[in-house]
Residue, then its C-alpha position, 0 to 999 in steps of 0.5 A: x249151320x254148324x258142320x261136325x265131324x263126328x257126332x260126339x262133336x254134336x253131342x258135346x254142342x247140343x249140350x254147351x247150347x241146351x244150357x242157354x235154350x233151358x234157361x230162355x226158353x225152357x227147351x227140353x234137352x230132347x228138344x234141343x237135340x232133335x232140332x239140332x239134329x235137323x239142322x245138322x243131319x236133316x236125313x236123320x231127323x226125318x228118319x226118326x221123327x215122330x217114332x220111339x226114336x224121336x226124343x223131341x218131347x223127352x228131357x233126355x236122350x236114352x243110351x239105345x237112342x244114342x246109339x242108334x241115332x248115332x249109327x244112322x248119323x255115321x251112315x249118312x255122311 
């Protein structure tokens, strides 16, 4: 498990993996993200998951979801 200082640095790895995960796999980058996530911040992922917050079956992540998710990372450290 990667440890990141701040979730820019998670985005930034979600992103550089994603690309080899779609190609594989055919994972979608919501997919990608939230199971990064529960590697990462397991407390985070089981706050969000299956609600409007969960982006696992999205192809993107939307700014508000970012933004939130990102609050609730910073707050879990």
């Amino acid at each position: 498990m990667t440890e990141y200082i701040s979730y820019n640095d998670f985005i930034a790895d979600v992103s550089i993996r994603h690309e080899k995960l779609f190609r594989l796999f055919g994972w979608r980058y919501g997919q990608t993200y939230f199971n990064m996530l529960a590697q990462a911040k397991i407390e985070v992922a089981n706050m969000i998951r299956a609600t409007d917050l969960d982006p696992f079956m999205s192809e993107e992540v939307t700014e508000l979801q970012h933004k939130i998710i990102e609050g609730l990372w910073n707050d879990a450290r």
